[in-house]
C-alpha positions in Angstrom: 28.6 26.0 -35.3 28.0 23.9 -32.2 31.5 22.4 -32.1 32.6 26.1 -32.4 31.0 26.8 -28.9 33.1 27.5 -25.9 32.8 24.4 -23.6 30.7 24.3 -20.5 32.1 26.5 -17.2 33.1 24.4 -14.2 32.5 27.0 -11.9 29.1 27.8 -13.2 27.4 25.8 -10.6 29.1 26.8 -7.2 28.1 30.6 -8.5 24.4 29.1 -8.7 24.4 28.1 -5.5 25.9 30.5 -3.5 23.4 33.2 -5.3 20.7 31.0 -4.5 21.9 30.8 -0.4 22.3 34.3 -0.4 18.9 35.0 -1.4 17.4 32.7 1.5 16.6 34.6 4.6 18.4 34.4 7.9 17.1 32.6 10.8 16.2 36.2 13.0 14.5 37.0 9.7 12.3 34.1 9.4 11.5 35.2 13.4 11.0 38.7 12.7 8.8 37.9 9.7 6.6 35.5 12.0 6.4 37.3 13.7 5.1 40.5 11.8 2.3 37.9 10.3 1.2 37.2 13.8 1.0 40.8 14.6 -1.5 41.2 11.4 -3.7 38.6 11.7 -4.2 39.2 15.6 -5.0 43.1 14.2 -7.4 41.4 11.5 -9.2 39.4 14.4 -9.6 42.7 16.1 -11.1 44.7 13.3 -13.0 41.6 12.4 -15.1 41.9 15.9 -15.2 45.9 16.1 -16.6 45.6 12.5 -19.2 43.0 13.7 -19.8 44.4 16.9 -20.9 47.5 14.9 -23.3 46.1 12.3 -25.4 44.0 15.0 -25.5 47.1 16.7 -27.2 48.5 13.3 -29.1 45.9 12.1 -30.6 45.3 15.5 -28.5 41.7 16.5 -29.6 40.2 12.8 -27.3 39.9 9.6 -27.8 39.0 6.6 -28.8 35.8 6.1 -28.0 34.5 9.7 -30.9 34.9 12.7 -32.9 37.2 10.0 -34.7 39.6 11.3 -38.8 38.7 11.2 -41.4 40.5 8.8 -42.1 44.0 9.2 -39.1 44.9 11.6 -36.9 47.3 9.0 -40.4 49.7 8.8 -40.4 50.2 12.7 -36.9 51.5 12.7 -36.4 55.2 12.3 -33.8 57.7 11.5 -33.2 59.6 14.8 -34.5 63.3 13.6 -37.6 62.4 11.2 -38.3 64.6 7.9 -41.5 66.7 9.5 -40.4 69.0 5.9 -43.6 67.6 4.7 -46.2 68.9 7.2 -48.1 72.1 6.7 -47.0 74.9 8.8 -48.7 75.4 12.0 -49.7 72.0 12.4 -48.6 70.0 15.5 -49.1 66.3 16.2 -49.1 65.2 19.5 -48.5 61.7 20.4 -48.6 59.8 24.5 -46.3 56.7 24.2 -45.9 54.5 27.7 -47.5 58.0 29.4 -45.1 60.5 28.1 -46.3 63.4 25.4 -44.0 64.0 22.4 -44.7 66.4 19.8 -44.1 66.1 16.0 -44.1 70.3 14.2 -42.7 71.4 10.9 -39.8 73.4 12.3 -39.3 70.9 15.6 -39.0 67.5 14.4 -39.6 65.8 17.6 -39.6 67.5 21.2 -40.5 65.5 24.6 -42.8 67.9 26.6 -41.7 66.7 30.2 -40.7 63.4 31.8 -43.6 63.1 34.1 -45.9 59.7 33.3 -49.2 61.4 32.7 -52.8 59.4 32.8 -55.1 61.7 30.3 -53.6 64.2 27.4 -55.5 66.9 25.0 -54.1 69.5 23.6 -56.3 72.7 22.6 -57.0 73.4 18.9 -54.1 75.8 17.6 -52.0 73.8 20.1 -51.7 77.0 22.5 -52.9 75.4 25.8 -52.6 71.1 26.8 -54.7 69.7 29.9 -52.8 66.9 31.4 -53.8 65.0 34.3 -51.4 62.8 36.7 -52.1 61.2 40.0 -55.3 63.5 41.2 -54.6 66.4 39.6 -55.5 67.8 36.1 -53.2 70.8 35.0 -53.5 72.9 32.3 -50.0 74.5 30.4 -49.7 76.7 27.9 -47.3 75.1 25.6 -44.5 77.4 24.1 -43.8 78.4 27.3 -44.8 75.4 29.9 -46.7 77.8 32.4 -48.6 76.5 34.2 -52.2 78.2 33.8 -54.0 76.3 36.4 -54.3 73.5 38.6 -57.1 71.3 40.0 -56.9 68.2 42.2 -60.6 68.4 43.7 -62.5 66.8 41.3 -62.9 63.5 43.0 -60.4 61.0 41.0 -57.7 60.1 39.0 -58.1 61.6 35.4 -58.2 59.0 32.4 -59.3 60.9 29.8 -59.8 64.6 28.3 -61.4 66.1 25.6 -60.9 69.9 24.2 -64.1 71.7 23.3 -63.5 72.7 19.4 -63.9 76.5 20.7 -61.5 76.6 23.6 -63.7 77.0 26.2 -64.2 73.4 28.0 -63.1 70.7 28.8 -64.4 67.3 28.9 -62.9 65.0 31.6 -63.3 61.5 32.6 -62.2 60.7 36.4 -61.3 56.9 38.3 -63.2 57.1 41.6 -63.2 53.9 44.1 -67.1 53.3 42.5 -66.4 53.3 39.0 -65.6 56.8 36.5 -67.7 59.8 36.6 -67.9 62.2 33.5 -67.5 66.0 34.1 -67.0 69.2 32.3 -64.8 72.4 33.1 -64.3 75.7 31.7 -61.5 76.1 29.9 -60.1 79.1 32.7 -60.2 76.0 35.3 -63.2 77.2 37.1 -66.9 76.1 37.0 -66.2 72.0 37.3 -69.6 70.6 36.7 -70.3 66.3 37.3 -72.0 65.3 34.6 -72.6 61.6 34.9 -71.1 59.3 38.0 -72.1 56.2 36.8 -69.8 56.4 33.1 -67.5 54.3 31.2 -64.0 55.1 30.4 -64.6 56.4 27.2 -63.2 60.0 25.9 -66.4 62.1 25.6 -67.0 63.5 21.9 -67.7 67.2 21.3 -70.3 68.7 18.9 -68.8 71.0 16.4 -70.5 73.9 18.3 -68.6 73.1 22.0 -72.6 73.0 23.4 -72.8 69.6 23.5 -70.9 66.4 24.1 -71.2 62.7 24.1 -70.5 59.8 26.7 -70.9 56.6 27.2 -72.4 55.3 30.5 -71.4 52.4 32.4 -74.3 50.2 31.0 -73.4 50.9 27.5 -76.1 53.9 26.9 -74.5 56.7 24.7 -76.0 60.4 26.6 -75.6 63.2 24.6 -75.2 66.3 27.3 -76.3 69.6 27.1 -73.8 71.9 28.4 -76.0 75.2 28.5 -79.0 74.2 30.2 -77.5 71.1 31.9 -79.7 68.1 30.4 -78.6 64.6 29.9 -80.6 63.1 26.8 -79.8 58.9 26.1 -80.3 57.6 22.5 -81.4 54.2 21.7 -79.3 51.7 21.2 -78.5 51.2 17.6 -77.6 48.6 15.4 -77.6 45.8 18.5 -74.4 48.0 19.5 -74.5 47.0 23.4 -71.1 47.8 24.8 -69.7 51.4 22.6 -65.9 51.5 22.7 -65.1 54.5 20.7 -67.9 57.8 19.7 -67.5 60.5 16.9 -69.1 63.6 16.4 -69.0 64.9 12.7 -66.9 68.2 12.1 -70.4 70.2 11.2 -74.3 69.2 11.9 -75.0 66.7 14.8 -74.6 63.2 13.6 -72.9 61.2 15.5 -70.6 58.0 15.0 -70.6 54.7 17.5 -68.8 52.0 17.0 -68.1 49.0 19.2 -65.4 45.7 19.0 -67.3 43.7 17.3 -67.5 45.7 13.7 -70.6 47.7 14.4 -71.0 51.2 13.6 -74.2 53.1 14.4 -74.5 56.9 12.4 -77.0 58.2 14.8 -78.5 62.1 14.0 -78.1 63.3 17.7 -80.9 66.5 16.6 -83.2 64.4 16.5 -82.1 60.8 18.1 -83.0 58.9 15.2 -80.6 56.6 13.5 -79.2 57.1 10.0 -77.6 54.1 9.4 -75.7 51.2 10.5 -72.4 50.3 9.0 -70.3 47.1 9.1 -66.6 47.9 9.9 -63.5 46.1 10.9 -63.8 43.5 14.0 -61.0 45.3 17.0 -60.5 48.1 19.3 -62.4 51.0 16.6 -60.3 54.3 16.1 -62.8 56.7 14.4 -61.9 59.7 12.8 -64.5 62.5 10.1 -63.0 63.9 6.9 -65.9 65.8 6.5 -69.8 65.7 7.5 -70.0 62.9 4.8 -67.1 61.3 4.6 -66.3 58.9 8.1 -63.0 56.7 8.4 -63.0 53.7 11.0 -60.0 51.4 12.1 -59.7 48.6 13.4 -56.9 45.5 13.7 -54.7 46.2 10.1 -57.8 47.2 8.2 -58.5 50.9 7.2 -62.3 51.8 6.0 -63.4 54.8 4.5 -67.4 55.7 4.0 -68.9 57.8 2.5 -72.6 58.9 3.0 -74.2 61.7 0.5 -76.0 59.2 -1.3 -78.3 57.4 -0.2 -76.5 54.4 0.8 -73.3 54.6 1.9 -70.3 53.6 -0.6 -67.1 52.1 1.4 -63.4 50.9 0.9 -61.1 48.8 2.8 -57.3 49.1 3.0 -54.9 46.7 4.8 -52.2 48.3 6.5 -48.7 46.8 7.5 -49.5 46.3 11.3 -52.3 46.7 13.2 -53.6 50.6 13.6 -54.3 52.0 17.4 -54.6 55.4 17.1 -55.7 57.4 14.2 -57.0 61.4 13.7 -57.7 63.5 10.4 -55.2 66.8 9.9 -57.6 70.4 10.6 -57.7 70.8 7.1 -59.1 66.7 6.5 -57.0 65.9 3.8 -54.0 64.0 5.1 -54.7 61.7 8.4 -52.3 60.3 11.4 -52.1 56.7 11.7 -50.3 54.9 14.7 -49.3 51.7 13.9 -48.4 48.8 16.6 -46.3 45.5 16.5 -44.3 43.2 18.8 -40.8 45.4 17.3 -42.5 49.1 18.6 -45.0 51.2 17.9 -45.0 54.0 14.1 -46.7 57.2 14.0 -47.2 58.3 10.5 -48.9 60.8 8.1 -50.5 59.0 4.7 -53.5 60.5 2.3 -56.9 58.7 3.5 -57.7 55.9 1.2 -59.6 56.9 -1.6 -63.5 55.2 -2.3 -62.9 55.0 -5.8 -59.3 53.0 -5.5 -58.2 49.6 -6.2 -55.2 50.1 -3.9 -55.7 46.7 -1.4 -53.6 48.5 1.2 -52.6 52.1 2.8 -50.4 54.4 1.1 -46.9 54.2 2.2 -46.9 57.9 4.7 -44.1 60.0 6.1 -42.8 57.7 9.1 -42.7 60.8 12.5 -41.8 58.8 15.8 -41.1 55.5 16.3 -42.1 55.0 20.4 -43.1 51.9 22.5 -46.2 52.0 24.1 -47.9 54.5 21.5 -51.5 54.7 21.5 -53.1 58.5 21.5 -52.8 60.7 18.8 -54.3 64.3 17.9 -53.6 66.9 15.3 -54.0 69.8 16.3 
């Protein structure tokens, strides 16, 4: 069968080679191709950057796995309009941040109320009027509608701090004079400015649940309790070797009264009858104090979170450990959910959480609805 075969075909090769020549490229085609190759890798550079450019915009100049970003820093950013879905109707939050107000409702996520620094903040309860002071002055606004209801710049200082009676009708205030701060008290119509105290301490005064009495601290470190019918200043004793008070609480019904100082120390003092309950060892740190109830007192301090509670006769207490350090803090009107502002080199959190509860093994504070994310944040109120 093989020597049957036809015999090999002379030409077979030149047709090989020719086919194979024809099937290379031209020169201006290899040009044109480079060309073309050039053109996509310079594109690929391009989109390469823009792509970059983008995610260290996003990620805050750190990627993945190169110049990480440090501990705690993805729980300070925020989306741009917060979920406020969550909080009851009616309720508003008000927050200062670097002396600017911002306000956190149900149906407003997040509103600036005016671009003015201000030095003292307090809005009303129902959030219908805010008293605001700035250089001299101390306005009050009524809020939906940012008239201005009345204006005072004669009460000898700078304001510092403010405090809204629980029944609308007065206003603490604490004023920087050349000598020091002096404590007053106006009606809440803007008229009837009384001085209470000229030798005080820059402490916001605490009002008793009724609006006829408040607290102060002076300049030596007495707390006064002040009479606002008849006028009288009455100073406790000093309690539980607290010597220098740096934040006061009256309870939401009765008259006992909360004082607390840096060191961990915190006095329960019965203001009806200046004797002291108890004293209480809380978190070392600037103390944040805030009542969910005439029995039930939370305190703050550095990251720590304590809750007390005193029906019995000792008080029972637990400690939660939240993710940065807290600076501001305030129970919701209705005590069951609370306002926690939580600080850090990366910016400053407000957000809503449940109290800790005394019965918990939790170590730390419930994970809360995250509201404004603000440099500077330190004052918070629920109103």
């Amino acid at each position: 069968m093989l020597g049957e075969a036809p015999g090999p075909d002379p030409g077979v090769t030149d047709r090989a080679l020719r086919s194979a020549l024809g099937a290379l490229p031209s020169p201006a085609d290899i040009r044109r191709a480079r060309r073309r190759r050039l053109g996509l890798l310079l594109a690929a550079c391009v989109a390469a950057f823009v792509s970059g450019g983008v995610t260290l915009a996003a990620t805050g100049a750190h990627l993945p796995g190169v110049n990480p970003a440090p501990p705690g820093t993805r729980a300070t950013r925020l989306p741009p309009k917060p979920d406020a879905s969550r909080l009851p109707a009616g309720a508003s939050i008000w927050a200062v941040a670097d002396g600017r107000v911002a306000v956190v409702t149900k149906s407003v996520p997040v509103r600036l109320l005016h671009e003015r620094r201000i030095s003292a903040f307090a809005a009303s309860p129902g959030s219908l009027y805010a008293v605001e002071g700035y250089g001299r002055t101390l306005r009050a606004t009524e809020l939906h509608t940012r008239r201005v209801a009345w204006t005072r710049d004669d009460l000898g200082g700078r304001p510092v701090a403010v405090a809204w009676s629980p029944f609308p009708i007065r206003i603490a205030y604490v004023v920087e004079t050349p000598s020091g701060y002096t404590v007053g008290d106006i009606w809440g119509t803007g008229t009837h400015p009384f001085t209470v105290d000229r030798d005080a301490a820059r402490i916001t005064p605490a009002w008793r649940w009724d609006s006829k009495a408040l607290a102060y601290v002076t300049a030596s470190g007495s707390v006064v309790v002040h009479d606002v019918i008849g006028g009288a200043n009455r100073p406790l004793d000093r309690a539980c070797g607290i010597r220098r008070p740096a934040a006061i609480a009256f309870a939401p019904a009765g008259g006992m009264l909360a004082v607390a100082d840096r060191r961990g120390r915190i006095a329960l003092v019965d203001t009806s009858d200046a004797r002291t309950s108890q004293c209480l060892a809380g978190p070392r740190g600037r103390p944040s104090l805030a009542w969910l109830g005439r029995d039930q007192l939370l305190a703050a301090a550095g990251s720590s979170l304590t809750r007390y509670g005193l029906a019995g006769p000792e008080a029972t207490a637990r400690t939660v450990t939240a993710p940065r350090p807290i600076t501001g803090l305030d129970a919701s009107p209705d005590r069951h959910s609370i306002a926690v502002v939580l600080g850090g080199r990366f910016g400053t959190t407000l957000e809503v959480a449940a109290p800790p509860r005394l019965h918990s093994v939790a170590p730390t504070l419930a994970h809360g609805l995250v509201l404004l994310h603000l440099r500077g944040l330190t004052q918070v109120q629920w109103r």
